[in-house]
N, CA, C and O of each residue as an XYZ file, in Angstrom:
560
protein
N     -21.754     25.811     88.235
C     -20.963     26.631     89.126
C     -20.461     27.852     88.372
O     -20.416     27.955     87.147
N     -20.087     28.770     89.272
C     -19.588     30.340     88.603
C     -18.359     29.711     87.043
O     -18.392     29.808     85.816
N     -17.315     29.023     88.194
C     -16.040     29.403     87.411
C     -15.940     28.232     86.124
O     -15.121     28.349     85.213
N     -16.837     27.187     86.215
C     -17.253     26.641     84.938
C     -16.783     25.233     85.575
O     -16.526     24.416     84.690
N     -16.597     24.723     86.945
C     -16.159     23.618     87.209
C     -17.336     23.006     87.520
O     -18.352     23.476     88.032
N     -16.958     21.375     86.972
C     -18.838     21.082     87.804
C     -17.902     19.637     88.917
O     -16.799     19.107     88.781
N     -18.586     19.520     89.550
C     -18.303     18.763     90.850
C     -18.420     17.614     90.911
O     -19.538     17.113     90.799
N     -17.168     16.759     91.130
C     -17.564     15.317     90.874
C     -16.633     14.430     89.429
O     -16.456     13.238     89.178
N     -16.096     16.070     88.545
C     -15.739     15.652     87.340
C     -14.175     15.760     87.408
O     -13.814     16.665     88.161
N     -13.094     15.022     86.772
C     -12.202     15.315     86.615
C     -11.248     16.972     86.307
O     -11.544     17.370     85.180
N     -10.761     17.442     86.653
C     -10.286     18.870     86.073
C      -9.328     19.010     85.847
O      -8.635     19.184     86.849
N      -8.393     19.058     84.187
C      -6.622     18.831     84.315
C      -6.461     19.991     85.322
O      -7.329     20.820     85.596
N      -5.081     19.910     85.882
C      -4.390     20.884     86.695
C      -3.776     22.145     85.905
O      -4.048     22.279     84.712
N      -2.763     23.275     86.715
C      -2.619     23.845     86.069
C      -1.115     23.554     86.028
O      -0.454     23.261     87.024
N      -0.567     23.679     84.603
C       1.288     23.922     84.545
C       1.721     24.582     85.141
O       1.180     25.653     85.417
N       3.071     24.164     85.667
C       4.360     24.823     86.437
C       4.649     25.768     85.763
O       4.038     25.878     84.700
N       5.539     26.663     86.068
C       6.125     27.499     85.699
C       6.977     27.194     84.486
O       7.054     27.875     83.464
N       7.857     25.605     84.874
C       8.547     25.721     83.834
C       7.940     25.002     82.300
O       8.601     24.805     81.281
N       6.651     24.737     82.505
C       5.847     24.163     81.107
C       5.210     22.859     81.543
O       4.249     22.370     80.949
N       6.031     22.088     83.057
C       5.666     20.512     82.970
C       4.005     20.808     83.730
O       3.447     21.811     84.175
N       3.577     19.176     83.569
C       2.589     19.270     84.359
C       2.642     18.124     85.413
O       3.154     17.005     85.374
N       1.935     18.790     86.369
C       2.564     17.895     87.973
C       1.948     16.270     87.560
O       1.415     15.776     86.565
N       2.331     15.809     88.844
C       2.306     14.274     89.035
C       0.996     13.659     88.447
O       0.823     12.648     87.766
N       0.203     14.519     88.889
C      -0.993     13.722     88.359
C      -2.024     14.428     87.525
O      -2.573     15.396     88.052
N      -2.264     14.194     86.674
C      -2.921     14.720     85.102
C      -4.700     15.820     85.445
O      -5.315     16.822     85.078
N      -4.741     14.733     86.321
C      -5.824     15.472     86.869
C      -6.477     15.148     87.899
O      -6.605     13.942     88.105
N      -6.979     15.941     88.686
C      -7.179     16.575     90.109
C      -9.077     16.184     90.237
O      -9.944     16.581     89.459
N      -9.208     15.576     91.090
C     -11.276     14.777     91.130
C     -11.321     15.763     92.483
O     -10.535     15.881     93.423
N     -12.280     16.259     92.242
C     -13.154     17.102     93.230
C     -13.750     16.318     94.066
O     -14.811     15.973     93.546
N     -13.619     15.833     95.142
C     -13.949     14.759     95.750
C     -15.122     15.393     97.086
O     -15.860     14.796     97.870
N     -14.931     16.372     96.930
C     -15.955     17.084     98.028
C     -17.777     16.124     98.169
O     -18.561     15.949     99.102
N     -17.771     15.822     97.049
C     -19.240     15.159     97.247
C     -19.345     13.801     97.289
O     -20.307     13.278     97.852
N     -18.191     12.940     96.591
C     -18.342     11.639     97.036
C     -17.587     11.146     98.131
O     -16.357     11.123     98.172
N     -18.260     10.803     98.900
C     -17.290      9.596     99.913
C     -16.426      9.125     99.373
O     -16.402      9.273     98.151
N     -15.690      8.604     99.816
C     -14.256      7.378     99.662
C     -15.100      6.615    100.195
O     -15.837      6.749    101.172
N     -14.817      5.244     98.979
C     -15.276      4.029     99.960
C     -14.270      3.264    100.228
O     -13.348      3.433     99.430
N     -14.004      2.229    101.299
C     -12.826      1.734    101.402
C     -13.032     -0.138    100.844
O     -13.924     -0.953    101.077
N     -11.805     -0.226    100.083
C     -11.602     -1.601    100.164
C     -11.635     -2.708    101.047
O     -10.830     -2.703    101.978
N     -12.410     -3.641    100.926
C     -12.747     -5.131    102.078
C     -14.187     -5.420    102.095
O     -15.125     -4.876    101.512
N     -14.127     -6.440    102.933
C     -15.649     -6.654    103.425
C     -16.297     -5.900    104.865
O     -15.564     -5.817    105.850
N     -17.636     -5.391    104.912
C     -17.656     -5.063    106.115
C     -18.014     -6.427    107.610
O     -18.182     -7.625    107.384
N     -18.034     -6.035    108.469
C     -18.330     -7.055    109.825
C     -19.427     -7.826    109.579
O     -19.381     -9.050    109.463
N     -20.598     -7.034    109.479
C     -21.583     -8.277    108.531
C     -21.547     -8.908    107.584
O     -22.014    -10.047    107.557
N     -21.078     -8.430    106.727
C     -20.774     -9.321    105.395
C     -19.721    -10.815    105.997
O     -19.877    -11.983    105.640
N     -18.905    -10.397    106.766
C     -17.753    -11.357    107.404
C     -18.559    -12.524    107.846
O     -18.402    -13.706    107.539
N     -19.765    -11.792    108.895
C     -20.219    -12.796    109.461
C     -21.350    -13.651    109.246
O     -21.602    -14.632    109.945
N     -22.072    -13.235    108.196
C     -23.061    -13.902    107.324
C     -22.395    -14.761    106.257
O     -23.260    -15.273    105.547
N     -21.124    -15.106    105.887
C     -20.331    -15.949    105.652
C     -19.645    -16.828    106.162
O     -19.144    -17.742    105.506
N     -19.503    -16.669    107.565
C     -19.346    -17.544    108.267
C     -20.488    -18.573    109.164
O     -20.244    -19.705    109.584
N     -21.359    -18.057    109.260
C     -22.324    -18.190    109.610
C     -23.359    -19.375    108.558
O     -24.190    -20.160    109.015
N     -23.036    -19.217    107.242
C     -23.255    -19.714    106.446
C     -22.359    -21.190    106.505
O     -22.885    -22.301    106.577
N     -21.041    -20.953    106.462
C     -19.902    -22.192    106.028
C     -20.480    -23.260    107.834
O     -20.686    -24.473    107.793
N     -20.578    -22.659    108.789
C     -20.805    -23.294    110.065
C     -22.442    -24.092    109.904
O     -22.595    -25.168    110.482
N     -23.423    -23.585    109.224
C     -24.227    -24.499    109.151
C     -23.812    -25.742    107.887
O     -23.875    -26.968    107.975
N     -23.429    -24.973    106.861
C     -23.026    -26.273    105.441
C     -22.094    -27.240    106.401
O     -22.286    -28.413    106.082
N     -21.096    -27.103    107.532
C     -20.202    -27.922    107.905
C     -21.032    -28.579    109.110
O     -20.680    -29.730    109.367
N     -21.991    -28.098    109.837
C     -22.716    -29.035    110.789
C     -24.062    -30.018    109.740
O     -24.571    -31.043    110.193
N     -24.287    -29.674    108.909
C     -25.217    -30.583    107.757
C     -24.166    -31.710    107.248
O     -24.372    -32.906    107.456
N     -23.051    -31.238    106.580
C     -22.006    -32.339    105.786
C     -21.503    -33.445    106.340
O     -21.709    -34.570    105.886
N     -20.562    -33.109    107.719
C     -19.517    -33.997    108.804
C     -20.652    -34.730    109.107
O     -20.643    -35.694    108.340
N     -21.745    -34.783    109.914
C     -21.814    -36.102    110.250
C     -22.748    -37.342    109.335
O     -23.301    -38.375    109.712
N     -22.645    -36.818    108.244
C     -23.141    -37.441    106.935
C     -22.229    -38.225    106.306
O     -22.511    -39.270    105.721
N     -20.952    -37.673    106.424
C     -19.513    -38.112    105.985
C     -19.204    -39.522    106.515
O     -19.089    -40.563    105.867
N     -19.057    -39.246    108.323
C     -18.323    -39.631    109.001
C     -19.284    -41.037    109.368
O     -18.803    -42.017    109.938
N     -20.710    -40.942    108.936
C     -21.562    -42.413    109.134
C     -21.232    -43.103    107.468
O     -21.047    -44.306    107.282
N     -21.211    -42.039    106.357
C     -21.104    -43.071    105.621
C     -19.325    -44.114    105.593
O     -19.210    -45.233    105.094
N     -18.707    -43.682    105.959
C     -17.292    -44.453    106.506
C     -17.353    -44.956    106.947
O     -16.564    -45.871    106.714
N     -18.162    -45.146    108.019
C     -18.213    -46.060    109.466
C     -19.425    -47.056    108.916
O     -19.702    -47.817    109.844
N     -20.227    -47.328    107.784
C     -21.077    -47.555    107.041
C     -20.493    -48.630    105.930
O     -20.933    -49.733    105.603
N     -19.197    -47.805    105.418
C     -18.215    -48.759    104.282
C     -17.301    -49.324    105.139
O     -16.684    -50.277    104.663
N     -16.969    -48.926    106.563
C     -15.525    -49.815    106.740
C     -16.783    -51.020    107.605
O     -16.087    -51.889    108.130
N     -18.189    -51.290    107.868
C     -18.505    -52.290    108.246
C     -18.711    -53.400    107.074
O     -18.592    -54.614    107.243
N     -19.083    -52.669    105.704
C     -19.439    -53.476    105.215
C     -18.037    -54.100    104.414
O     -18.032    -55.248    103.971
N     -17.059    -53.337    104.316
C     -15.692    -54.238    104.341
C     -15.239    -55.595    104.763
O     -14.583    -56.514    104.273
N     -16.080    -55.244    106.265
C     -15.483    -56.408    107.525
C     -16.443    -57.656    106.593
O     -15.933    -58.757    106.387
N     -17.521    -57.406    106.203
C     -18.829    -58.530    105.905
C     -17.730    -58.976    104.751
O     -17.184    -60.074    104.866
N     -17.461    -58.238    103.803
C     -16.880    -58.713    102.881
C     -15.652    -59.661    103.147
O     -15.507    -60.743    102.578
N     -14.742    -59.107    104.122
C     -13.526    -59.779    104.762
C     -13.870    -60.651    105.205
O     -12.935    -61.452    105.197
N     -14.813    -61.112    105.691
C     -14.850    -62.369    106.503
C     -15.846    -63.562    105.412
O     -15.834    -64.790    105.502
N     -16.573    -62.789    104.512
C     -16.878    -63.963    103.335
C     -15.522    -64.298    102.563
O     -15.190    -65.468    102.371
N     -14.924    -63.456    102.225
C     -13.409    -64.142    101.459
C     -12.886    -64.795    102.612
O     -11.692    -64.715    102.322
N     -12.907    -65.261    103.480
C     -11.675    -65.728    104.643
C     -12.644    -67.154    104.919
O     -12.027    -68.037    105.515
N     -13.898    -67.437    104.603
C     -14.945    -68.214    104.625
C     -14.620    -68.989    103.566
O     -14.308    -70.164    103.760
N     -14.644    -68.435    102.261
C     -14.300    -69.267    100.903
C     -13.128    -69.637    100.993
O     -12.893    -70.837    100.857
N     -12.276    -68.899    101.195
C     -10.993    -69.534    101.578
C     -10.395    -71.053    102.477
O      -9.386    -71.705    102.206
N     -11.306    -71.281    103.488
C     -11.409    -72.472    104.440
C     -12.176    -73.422    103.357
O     -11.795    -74.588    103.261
N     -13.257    -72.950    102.530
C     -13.597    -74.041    101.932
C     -13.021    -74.522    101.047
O     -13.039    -75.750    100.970
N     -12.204    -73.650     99.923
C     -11.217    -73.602     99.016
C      -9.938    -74.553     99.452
O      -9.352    -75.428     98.815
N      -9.697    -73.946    101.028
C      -8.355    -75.390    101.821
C      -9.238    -76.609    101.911
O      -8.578    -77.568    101.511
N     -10.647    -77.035    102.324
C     -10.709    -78.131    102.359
C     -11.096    -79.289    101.217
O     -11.199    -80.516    101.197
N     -11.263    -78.100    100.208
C     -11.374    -78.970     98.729
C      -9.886    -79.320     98.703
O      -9.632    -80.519     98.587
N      -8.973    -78.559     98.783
C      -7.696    -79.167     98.154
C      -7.082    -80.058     99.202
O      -6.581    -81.062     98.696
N      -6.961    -79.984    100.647
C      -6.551    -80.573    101.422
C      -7.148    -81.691    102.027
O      -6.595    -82.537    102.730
N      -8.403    -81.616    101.671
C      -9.330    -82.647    102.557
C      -9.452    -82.616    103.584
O      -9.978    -83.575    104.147
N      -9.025    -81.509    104.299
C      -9.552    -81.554    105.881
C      -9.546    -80.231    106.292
O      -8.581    -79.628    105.824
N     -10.435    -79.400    107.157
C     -10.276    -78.070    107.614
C      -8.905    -77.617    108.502
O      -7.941    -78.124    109.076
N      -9.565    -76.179    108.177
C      -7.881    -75.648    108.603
C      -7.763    -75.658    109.886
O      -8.709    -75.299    110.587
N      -6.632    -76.054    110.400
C      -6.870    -75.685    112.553
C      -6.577    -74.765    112.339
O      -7.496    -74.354    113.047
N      -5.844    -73.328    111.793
C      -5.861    -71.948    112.404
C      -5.934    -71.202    111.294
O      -6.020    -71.882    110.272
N      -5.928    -69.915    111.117
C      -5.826    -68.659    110.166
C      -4.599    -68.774    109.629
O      -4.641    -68.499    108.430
N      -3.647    -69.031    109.962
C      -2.071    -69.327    109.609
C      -2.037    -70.063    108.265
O      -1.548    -69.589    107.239
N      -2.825    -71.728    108.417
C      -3.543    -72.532    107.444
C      -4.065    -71.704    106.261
O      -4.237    -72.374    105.243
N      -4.314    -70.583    106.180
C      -5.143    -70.088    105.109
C      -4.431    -69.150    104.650
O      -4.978    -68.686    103.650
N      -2.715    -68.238    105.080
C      -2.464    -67.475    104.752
C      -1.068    -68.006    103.746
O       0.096    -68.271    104.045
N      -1.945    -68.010    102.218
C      -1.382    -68.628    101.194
C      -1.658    -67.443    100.156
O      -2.747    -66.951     99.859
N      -0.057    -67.032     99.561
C      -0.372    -65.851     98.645
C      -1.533    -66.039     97.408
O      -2.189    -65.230     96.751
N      -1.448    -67.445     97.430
C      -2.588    -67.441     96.147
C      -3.983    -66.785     96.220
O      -4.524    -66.148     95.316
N      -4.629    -67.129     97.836
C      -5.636    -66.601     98.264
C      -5.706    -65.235     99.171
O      -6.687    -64.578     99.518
N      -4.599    -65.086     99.375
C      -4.716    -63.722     99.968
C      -3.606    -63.230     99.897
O      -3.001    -63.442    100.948
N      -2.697    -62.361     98.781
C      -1.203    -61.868     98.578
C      -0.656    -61.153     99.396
O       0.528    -61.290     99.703
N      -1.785    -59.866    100.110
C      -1.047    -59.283    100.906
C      -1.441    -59.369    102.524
O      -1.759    -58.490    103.325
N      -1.259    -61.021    102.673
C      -1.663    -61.634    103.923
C      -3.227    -61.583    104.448
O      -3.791    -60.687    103.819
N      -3.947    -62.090    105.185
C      -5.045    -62.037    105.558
C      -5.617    -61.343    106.611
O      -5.298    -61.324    107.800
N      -6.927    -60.505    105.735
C      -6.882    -59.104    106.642
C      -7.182    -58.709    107.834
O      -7.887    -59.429    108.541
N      -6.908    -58.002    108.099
C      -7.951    -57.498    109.328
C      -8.901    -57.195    109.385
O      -9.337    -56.872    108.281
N      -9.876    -57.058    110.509
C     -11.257    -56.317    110.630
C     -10.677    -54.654    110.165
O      -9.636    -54.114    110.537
N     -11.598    -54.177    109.365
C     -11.073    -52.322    109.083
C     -12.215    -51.898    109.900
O     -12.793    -51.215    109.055
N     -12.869    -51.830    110.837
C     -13.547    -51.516    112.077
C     -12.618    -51.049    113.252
O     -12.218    -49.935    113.593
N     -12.434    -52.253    113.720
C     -11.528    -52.387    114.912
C     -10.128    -53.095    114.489
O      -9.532    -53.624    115.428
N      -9.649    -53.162    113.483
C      -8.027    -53.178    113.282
C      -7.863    -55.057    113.944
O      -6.791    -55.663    113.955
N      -8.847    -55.487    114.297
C      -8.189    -56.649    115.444
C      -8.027    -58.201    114.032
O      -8.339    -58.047    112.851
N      -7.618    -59.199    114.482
C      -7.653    -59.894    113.254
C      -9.058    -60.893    113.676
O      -9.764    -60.870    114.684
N      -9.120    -61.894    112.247
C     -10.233    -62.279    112.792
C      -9.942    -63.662    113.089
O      -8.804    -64.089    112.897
N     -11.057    -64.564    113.635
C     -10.600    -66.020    114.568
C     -11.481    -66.828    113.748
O     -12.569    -66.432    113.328
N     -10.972    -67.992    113.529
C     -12.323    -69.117    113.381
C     -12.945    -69.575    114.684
O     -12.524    -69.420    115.831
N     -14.278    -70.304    114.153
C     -15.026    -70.529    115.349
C     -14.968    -71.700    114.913
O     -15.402    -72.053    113.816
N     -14.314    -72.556    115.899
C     -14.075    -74.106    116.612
C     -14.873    -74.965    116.075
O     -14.426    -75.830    115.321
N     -16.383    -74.864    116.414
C     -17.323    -75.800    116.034
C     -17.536    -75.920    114.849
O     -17.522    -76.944    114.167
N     -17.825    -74.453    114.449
C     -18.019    -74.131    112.602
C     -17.485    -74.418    111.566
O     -17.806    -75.062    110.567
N     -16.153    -73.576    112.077
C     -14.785    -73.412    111.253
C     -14.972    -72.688    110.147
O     -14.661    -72.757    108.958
N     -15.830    -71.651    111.179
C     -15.911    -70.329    109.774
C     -15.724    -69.094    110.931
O     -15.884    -69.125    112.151
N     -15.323    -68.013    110.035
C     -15.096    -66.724    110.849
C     -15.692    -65.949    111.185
O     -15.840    -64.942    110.492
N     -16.305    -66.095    112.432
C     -17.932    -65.266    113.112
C     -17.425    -63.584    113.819
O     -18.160    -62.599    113.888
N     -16.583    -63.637    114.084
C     -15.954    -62.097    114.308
C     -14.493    -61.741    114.129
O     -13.814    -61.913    113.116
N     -14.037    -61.085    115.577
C     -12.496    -61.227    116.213
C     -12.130    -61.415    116.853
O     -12.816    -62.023    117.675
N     -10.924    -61.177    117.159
C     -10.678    -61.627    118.711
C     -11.170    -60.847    120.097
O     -10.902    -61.358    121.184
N     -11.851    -59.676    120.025
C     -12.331    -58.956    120.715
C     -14.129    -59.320    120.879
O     -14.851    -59.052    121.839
N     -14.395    -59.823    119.938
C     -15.852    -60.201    119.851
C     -16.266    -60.039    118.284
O     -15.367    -59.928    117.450
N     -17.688    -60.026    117.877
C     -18.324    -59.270    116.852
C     -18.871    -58.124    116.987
O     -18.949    -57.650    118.121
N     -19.347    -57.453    115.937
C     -20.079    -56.205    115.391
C     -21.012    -56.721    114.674
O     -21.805    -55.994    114.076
C-alpha cells in the first residue's frame, strides 16, 4: 500500500496530545477478515444430536433386557436357597415345613426370606412337593 500499511496486520496507534497512548496498543485493520463468531453452528448442533439419539436407541434396550435377564435369574437363585433351606429344616427337624414362616430362621436367611425380584410377590410352597415352584401370583 502507498502509506506503508499492509492489511490484516496490527498497526500501533497514534499518541494523544498529552504523550499517553489510548486504550488499546494497537488498532487490526479488519477490513479483510470476517469476524467469526463464537459457538456451534445449527448443523453442527444437530449432527450431535442426531448422533447421541441413535447411541441411546442402540444402548436402552440392551440395558433394560439385561436387568430383566439378572432380576430372573435372581428369582432361580431365590427359590434354590428357599429349596435347601426346607431340606436343611427337615434334616434337623425330621419333618417338612407346613409354611414359609417354618423356614424364616436368621441362621438361614438374616434378612428374612426373600421375595421374587421380578414381581416383588413372596414365594409359596407347593403342597405335594414341598418345594417352591413360584408365587403367589403364579410362575415365570
Amino acid at each position: 500500500m502507498a502509506d506503508g500499511r499492509r492489511v490484516g496486520v496490527a498497526q500501533p496507534q497514534a499518541t494523544l496530545a498529552s504523550g499517553k497512548m489510548q486504550e488499546n496498543k494497537f488498532q487490526i485493520d479488519r477490513r479483510r477478515r470476517p469476524r467469526r463468531r463464537a459457538g456451534f453452528s445449527l448443523l453442527e448442533l444437530l449432527a450431535v444430536v442426531t448422533i447421541l439419539g441413535i447411541v441411546a436407541v442402540i444402548i436402552i434396550p440392551r440395558v433394560s433386557y439385561s436387568r430383566a435377564q439378572a432380576q430372573e435369574q435372581a428369582c432361580f437363585q431365590n427359590k434354590a436357597e428357599i429349596n435347601t433351606a426346607i431340606e436343611r429344616y427337615n434334616i434337623e427337624n425330621g419333618e417338612l415345613p407346613d409354611t414359609m414362616a417354618d423356614l424364616n430362621n436368621a441362621t438361614w436367611f438374616p434378612d428374612g426370606i426373600p421375595n421374587c425380584p421380578v414381581s416383588n410377590n413372596a414365594y409359596v410352597l407347593n403342597g405335594a412337593k414341598v418345594r417352591v415352584q413360584g408365587h403367589t401370583t403364579g410362575s415365570h
